[in-house]
PDB file with SEQRES, HELIX, SHEET and CRYST1 records, atoms N, CA, C and O in Angstrom:
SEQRES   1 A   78  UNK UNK UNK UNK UNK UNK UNK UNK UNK UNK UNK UNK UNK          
SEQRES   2 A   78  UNK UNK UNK UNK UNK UNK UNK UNK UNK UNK UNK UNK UNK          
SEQRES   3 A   78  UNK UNK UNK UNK UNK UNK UNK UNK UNK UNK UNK UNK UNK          
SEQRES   4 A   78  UNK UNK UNK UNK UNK UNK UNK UNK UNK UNK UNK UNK UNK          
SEQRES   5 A   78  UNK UNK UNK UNK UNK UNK UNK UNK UNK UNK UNK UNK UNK          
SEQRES   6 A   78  UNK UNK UNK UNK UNK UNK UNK UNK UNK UNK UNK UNK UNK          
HELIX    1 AA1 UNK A   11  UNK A   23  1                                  13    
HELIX    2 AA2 UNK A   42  UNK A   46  1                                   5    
HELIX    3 AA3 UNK A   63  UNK A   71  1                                   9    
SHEET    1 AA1 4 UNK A   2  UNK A   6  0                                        
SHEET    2 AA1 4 UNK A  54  UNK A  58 -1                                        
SHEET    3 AA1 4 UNK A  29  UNK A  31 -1                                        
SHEET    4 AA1 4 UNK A  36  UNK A  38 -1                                        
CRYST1    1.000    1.000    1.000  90.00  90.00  90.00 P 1           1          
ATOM      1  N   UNK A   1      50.944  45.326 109.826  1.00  0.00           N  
ATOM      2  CA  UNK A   1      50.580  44.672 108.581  1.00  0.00           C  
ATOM      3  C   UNK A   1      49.984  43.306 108.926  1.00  0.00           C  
ATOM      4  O   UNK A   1      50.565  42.562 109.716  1.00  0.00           O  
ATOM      5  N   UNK A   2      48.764  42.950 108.307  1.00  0.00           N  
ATOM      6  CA  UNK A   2      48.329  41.594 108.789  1.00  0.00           C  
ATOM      7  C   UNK A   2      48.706  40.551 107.379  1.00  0.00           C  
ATOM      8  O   UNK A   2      49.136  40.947 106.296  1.00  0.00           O  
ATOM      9  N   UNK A   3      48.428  39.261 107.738  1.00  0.00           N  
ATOM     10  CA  UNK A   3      48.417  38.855 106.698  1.00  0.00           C  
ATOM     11  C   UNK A   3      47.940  37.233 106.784  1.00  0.00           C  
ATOM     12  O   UNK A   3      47.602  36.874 107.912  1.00  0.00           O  
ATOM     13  N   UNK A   4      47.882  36.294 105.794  1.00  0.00           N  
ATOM     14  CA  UNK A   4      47.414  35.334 105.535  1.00  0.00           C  
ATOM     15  C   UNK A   4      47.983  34.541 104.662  1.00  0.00           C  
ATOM     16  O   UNK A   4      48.728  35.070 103.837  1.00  0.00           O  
ATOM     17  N   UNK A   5      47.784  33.114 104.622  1.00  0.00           N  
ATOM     18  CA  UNK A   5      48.833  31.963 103.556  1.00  0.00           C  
ATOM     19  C   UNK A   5      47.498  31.839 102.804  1.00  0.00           C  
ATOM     20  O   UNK A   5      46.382  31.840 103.324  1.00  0.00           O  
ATOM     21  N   UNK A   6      47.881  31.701 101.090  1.00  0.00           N  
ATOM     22  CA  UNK A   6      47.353  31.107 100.248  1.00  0.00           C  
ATOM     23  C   UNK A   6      47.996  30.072  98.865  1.00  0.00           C  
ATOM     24  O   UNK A   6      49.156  30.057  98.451  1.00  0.00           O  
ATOM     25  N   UNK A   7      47.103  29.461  98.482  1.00  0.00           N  
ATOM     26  CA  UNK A   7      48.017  28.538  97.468  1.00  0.00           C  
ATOM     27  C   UNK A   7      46.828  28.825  96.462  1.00  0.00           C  
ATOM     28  O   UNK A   7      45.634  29.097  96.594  1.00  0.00           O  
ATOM     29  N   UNK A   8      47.873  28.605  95.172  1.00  0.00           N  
ATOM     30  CA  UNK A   8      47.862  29.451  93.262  1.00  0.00           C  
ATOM     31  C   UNK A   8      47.990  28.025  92.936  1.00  0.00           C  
ATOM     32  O   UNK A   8      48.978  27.343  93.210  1.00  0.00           O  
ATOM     33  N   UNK A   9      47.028  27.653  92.389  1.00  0.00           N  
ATOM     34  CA  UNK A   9      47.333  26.914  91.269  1.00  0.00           C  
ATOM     35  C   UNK A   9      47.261  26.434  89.951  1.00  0.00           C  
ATOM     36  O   UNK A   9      47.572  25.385  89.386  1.00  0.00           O  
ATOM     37  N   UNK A  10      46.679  27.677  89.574  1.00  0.00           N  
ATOM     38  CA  UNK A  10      46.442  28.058  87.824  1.00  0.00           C  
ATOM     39  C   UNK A  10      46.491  29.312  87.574  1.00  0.00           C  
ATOM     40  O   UNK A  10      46.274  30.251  88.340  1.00  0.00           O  
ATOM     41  N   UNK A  11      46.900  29.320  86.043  1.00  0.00           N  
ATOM     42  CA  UNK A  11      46.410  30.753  85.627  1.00  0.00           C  
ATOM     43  C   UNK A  11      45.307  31.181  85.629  1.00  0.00           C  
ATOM     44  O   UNK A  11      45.447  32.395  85.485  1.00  0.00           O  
ATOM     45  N   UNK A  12      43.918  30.876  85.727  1.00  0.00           N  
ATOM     46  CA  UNK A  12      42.740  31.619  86.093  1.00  0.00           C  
ATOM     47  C   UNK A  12      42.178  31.883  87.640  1.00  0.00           C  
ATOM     48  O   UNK A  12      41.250  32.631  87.949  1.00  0.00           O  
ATOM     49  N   UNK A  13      43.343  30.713  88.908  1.00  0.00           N  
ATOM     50  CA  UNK A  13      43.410  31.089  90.052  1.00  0.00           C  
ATOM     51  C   UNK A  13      44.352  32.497  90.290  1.00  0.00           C  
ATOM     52  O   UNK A  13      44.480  33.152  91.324  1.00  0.00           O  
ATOM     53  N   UNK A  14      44.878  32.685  89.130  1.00  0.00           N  
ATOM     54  CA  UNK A  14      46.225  34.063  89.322  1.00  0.00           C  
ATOM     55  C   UNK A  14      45.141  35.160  88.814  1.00  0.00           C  
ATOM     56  O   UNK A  14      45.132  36.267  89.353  1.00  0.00           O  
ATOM     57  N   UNK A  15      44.354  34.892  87.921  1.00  0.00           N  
ATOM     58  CA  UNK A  15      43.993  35.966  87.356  1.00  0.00           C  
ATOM     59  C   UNK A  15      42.626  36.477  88.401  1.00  0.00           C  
ATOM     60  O   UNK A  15      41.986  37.494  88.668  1.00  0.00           O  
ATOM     61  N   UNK A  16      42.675  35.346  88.680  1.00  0.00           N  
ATOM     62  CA  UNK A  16      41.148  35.316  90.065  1.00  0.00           C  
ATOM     63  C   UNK A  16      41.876  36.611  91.300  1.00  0.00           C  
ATOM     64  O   UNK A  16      41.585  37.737  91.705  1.00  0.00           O  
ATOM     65  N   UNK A  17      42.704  35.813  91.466  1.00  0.00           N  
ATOM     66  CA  UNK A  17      43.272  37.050  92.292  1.00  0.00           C  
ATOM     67  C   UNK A  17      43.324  38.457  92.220  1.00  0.00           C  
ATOM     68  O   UNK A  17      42.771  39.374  92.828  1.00  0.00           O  
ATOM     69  N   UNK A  18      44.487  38.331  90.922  1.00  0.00           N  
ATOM     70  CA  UNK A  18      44.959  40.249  90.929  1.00  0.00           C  
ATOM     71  C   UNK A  18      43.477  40.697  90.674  1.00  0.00           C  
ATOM     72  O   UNK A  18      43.312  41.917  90.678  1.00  0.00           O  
ATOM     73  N   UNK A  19      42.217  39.806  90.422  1.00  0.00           N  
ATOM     74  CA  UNK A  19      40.864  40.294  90.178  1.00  0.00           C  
ATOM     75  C   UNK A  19      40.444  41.175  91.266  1.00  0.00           C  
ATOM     76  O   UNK A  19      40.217  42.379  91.391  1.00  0.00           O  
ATOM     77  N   UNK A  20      40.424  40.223  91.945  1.00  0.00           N  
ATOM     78  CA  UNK A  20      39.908  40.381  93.631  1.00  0.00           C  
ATOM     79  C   UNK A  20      41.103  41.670  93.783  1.00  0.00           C  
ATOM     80  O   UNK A  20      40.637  42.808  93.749  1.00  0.00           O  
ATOM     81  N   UNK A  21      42.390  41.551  93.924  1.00  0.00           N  
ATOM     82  CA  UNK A  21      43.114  41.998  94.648  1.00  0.00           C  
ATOM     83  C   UNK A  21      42.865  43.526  94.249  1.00  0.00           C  
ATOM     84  O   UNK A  21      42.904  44.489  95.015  1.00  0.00           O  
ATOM     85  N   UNK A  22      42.564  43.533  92.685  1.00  0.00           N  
ATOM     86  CA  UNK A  22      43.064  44.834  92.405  1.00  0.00           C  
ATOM     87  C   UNK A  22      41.638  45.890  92.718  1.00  0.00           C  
ATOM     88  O   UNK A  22      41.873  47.091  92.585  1.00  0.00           O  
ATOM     89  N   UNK A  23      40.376  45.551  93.069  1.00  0.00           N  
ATOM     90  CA  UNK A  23      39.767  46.462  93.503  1.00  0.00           C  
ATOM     91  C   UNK A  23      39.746  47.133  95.202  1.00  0.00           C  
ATOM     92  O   UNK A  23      39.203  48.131  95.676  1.00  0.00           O  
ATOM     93  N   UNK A  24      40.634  46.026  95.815  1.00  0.00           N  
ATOM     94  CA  UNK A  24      40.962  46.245  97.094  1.00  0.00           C  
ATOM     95  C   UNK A  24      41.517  48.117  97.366  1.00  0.00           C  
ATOM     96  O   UNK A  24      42.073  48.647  96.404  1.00  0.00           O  
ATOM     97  N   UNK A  25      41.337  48.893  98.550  1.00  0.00           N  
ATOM     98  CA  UNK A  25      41.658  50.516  98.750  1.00  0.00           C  
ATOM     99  C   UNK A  25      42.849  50.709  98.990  1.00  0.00           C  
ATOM    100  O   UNK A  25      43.382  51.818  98.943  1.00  0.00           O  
ATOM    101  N   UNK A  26      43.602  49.304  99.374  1.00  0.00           N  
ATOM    102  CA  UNK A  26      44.925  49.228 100.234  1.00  0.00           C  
ATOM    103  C   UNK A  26      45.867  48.785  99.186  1.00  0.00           C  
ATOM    104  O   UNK A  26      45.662  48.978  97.987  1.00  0.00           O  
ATOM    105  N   UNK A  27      46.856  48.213  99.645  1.00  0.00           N  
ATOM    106  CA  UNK A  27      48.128  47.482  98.925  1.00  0.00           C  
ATOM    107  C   UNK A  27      48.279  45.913  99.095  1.00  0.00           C  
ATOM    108  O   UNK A  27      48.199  45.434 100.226  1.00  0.00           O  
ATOM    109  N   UNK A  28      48.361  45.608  98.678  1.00  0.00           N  
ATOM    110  CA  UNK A  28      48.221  43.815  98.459  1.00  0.00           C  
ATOM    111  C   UNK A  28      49.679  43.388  98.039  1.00  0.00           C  
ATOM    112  O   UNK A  28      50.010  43.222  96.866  1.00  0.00           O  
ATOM    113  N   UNK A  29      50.372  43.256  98.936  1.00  0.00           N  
ATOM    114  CA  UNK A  29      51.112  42.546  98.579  1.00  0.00           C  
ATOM    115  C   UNK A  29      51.249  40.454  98.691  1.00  0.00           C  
ATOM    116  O   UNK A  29      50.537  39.644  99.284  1.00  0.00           O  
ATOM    117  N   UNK A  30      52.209  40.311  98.014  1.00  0.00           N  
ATOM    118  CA  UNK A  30      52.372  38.787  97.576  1.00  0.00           C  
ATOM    119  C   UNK A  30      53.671  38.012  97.502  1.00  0.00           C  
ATOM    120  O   UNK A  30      54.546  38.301  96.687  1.00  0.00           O  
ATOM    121  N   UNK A  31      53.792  36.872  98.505  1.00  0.00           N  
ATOM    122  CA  UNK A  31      55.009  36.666  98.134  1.00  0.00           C  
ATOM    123  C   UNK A  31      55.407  35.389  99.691  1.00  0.00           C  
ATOM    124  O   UNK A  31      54.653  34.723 100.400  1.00  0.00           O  
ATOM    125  N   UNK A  32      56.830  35.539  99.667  1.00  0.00           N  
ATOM    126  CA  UNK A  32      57.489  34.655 100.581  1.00  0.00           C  
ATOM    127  C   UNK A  32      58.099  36.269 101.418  1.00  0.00           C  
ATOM    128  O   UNK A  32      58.068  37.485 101.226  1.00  0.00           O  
ATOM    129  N   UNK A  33      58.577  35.351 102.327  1.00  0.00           N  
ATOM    130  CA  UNK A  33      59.286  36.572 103.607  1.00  0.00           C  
ATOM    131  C   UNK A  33      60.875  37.377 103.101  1.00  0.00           C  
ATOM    132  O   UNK A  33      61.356  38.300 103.758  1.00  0.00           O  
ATOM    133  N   UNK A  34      61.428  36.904 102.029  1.00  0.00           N  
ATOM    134  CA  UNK A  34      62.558  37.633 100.807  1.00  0.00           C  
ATOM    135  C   UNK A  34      61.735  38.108 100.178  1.00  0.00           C  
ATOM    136  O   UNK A  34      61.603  39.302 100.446  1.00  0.00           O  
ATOM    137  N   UNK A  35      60.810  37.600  99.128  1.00  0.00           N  
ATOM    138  CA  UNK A  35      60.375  38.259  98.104  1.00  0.00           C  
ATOM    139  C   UNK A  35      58.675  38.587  98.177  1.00  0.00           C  
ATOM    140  O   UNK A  35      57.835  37.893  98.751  1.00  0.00           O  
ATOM    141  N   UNK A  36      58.410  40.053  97.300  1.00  0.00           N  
ATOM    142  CA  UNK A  36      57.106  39.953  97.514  1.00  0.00           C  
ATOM    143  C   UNK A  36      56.805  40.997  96.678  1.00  0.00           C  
ATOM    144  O   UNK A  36      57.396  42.076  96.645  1.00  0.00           O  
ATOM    145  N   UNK A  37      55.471  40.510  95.708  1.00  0.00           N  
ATOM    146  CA  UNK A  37      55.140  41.649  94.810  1.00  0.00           C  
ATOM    147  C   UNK A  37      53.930  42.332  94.883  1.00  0.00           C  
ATOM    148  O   UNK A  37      53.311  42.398  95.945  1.00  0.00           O  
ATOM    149  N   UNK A  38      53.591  42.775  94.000  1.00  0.00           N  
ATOM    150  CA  UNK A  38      52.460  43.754  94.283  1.00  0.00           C  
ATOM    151  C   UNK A  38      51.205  42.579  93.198  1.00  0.00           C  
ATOM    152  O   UNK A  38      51.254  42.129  92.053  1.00  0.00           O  
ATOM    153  N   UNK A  39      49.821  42.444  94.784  1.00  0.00           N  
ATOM    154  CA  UNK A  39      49.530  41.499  94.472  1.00  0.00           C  
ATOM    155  C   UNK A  39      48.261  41.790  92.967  1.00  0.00           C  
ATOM    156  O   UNK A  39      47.493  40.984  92.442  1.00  0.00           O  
ATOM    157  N   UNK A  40      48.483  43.103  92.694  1.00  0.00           N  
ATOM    158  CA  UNK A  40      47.451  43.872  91.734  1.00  0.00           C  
ATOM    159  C   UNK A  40      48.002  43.845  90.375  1.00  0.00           C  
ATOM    160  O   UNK A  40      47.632  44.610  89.484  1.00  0.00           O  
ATOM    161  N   UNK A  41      49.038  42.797  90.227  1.00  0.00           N  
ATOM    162  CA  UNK A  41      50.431  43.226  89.321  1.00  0.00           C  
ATOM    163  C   UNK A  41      50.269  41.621  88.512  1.00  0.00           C  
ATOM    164  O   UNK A  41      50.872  40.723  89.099  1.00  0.00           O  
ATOM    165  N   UNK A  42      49.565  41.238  87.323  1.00  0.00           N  
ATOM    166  CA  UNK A  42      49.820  40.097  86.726  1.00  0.00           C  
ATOM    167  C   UNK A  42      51.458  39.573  86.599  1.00  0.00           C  
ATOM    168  O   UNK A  42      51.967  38.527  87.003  1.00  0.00           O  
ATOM    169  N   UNK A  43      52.013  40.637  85.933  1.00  0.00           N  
ATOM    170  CA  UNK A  43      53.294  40.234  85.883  1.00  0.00           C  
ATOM    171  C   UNK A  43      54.495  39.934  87.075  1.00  0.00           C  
ATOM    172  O   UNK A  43      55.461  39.172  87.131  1.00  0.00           O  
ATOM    173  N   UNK A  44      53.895  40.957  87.996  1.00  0.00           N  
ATOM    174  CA  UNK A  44      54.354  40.832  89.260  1.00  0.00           C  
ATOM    175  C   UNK A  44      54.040  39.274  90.235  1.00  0.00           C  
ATOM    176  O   UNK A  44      54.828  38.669  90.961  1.00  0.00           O  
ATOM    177  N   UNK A  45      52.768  38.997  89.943  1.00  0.00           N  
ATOM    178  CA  UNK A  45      52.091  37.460  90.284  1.00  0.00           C  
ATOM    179  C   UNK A  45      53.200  36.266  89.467  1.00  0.00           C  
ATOM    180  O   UNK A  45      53.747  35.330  90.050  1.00  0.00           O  
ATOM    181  N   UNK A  46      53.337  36.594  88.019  1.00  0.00           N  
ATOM    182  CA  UNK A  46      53.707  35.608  87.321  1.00  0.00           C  
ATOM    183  C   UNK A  46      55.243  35.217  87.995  1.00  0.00           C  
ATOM    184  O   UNK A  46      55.622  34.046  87.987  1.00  0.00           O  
ATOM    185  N   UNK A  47      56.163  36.418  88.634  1.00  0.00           N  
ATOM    186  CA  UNK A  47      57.161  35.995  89.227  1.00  0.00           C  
ATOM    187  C   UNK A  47      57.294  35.300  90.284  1.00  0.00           C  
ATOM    188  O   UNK A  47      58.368  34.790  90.604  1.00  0.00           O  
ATOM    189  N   UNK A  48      56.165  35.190  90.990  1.00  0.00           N  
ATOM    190  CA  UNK A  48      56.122  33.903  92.405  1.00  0.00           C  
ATOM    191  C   UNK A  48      56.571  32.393  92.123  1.00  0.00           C  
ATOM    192  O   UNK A  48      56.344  32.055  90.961  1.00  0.00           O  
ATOM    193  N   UNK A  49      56.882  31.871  92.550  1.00  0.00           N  
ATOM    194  CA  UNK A  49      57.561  30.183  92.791  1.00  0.00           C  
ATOM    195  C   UNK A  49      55.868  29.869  93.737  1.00  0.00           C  
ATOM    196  O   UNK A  49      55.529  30.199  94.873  1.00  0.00           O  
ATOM    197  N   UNK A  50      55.054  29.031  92.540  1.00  0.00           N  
ATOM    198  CA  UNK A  50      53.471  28.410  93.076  1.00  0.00           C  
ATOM    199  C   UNK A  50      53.478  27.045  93.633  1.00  0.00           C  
ATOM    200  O   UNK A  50      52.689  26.299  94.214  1.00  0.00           O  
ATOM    201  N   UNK A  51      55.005  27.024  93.109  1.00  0.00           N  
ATOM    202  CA  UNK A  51      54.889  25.401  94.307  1.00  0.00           C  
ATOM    203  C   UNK A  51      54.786  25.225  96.080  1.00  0.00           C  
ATOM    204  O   UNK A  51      54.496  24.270  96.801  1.00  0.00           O  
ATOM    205  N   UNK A  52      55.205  26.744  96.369  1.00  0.00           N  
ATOM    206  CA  UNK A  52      54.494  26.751  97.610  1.00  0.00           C  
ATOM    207  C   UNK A  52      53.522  27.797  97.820  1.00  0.00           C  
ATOM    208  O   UNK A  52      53.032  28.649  97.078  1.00  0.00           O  
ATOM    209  N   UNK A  53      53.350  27.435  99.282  1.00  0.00           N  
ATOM    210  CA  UNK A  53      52.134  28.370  99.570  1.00  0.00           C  
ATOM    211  C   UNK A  53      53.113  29.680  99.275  1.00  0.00           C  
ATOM    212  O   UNK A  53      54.299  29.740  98.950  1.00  0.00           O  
ATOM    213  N   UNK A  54      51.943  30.880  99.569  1.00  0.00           N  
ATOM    214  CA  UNK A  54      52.236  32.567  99.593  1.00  0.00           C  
ATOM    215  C   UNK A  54      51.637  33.426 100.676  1.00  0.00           C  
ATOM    216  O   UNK A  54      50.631  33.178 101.341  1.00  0.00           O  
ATOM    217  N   UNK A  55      52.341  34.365 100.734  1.00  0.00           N  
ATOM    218  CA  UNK A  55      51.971  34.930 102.009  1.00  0.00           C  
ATOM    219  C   UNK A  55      51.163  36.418 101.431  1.00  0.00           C  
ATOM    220  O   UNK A  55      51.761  37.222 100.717  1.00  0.00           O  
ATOM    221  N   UNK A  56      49.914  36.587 101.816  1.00  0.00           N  
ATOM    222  CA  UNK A  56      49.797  37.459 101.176  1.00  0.00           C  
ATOM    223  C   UNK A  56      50.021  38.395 102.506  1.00  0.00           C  
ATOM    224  O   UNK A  56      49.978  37.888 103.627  1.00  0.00           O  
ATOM    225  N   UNK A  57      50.296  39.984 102.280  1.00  0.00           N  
ATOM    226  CA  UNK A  57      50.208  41.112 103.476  1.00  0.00           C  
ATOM    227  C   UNK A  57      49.757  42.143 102.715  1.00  0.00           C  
ATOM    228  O   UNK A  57      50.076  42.682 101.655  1.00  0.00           O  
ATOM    229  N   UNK A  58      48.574  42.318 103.904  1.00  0.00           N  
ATOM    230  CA  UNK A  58      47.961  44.338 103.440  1.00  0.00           C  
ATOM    231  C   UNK A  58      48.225  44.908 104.928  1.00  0.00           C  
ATOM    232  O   UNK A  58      48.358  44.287 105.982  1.00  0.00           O  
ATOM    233  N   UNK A  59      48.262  46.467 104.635  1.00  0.00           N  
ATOM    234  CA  UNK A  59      47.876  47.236 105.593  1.00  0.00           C  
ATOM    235  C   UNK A  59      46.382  47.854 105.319  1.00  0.00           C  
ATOM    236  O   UNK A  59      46.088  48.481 104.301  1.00  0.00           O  
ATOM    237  N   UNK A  60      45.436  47.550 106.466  1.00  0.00           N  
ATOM    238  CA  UNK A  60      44.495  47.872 106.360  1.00  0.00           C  
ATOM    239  C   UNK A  60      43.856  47.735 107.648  1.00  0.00           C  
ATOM    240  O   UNK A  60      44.653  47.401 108.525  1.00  0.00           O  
ATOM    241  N   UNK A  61      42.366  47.929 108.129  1.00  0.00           N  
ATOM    242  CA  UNK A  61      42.006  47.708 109.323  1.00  0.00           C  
ATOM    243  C   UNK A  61      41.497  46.919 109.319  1.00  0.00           C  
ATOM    244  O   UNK A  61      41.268  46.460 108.200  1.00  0.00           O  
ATOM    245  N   UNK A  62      40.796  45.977 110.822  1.00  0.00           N  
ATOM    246  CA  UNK A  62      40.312  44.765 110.639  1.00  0.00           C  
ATOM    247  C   UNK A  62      39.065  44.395 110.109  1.00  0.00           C  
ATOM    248  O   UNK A  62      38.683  43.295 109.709  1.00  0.00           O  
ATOM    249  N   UNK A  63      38.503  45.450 110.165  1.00  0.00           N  
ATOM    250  CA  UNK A  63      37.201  45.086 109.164  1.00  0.00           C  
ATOM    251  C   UNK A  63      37.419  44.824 107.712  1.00  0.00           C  
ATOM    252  O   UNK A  63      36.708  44.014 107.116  1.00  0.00           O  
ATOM    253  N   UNK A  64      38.551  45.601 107.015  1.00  0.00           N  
ATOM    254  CA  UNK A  64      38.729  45.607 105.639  1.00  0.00           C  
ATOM    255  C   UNK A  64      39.728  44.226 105.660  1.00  0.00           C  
ATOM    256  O   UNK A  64      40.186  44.033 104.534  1.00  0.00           O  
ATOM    257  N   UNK A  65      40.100  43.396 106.482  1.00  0.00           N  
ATOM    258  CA  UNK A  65      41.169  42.649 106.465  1.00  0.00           C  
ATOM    259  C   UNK A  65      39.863  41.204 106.435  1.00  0.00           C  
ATOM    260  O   UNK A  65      39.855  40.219 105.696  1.00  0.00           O  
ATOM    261  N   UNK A  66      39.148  41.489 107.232  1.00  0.00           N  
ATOM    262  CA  UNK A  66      38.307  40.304 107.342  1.00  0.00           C  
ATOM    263  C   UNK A  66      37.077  40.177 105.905  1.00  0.00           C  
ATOM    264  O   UNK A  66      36.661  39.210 105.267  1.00  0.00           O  
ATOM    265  N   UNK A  67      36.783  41.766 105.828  1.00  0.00           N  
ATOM    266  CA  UNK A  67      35.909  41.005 104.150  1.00  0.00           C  
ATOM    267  C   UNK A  67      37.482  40.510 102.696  1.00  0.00           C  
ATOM    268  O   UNK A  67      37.286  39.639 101.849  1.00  0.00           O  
ATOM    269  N   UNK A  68      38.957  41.377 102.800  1.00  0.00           N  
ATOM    270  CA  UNK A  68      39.175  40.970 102.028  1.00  0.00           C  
ATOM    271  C   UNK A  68      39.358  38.638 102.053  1.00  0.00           C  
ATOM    272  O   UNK A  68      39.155  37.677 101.310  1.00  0.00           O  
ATOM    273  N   UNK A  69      39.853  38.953 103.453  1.00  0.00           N  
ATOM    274  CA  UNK A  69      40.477  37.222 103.913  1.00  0.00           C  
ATOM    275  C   UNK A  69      38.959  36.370 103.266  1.00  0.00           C  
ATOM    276  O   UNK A  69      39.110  35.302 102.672  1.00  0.00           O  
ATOM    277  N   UNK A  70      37.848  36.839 103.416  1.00  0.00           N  
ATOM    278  CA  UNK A  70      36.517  36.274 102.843  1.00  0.00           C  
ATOM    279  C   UNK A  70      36.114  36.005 101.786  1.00  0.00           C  
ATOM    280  O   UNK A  70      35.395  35.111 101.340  1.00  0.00           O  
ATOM    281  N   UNK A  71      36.817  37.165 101.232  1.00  0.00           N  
ATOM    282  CA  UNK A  71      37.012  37.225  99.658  1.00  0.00           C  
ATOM    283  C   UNK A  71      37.309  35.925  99.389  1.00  0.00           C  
ATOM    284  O   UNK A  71      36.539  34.986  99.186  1.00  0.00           O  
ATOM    285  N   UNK A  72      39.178  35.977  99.418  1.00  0.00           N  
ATOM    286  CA  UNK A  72      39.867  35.359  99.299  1.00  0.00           C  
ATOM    287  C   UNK A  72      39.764  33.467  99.846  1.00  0.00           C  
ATOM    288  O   UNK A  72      40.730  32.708  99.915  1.00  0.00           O  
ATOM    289  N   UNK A  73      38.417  33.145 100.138  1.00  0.00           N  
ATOM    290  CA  UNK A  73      38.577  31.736 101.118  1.00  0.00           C  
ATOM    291  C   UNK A  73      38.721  30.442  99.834  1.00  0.00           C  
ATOM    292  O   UNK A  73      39.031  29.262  99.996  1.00  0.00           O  
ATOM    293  N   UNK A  74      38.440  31.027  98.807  1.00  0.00           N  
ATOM    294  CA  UNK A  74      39.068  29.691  98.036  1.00  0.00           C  
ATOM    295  C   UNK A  74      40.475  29.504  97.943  1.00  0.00           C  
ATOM    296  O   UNK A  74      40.960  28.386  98.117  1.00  0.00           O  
ATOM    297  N   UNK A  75      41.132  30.441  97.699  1.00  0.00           N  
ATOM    298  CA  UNK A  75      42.552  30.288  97.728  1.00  0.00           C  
ATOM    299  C   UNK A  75      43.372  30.318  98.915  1.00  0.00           C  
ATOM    300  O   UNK A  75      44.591  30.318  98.741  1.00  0.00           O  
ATOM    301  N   UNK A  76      42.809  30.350 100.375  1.00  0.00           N  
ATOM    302  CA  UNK A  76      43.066  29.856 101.739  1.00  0.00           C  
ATOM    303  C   UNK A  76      43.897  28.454 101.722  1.00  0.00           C  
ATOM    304  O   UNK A  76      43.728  27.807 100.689  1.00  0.00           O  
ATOM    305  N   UNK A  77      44.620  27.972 102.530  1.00  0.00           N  
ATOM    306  CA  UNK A  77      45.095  27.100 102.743  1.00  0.00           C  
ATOM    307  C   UNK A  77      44.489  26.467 104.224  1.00  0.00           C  
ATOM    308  O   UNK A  77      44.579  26.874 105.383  1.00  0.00           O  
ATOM    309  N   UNK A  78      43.790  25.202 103.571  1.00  0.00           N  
ATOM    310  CA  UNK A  78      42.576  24.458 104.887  1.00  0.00           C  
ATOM    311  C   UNK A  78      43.606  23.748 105.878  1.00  0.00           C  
ATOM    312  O   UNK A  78      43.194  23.148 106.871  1.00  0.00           O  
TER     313      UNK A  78                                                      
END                                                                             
């Protein structure tokens, strides 16, 4: 499983996401290393603690890992 840190900090950065997330082929998950939801899941998003970063994890291969991480470079942590 690979994965990457990102930081949320609005509701149209949440909704930006499960956007992105949910046309993804794989599973997107979201979360801290206890908890983690399904990152295609508004309601599932709304349960994260956004005061810190998040970890997102897919299984996928590295080509599909590198356009989604590309996707994703606004909500990267610089």
């Amino acid at each position: 499983m690979k994965h990457f840190s990102i930081v949320i900090r609005s509701f149209s950065e949440i909704q930006a996401f499960v956007e992105m997330a949910t046309v993804q082929p794989f599973e997107v998950l979201v979360g801290s290393d206890t908890h983690r939801v399904n990152g295609k899941s508004f309601i599932g998003m709304f349960s994260l603690d956004f005061r810190h970063p998040l970890q997102v994890h897919v299984n996928c291969d590295d080509a599909a890992f590198a356009r989604f991480r590309k996707e994703a470079t606004r909500f990267l942590i610089a």
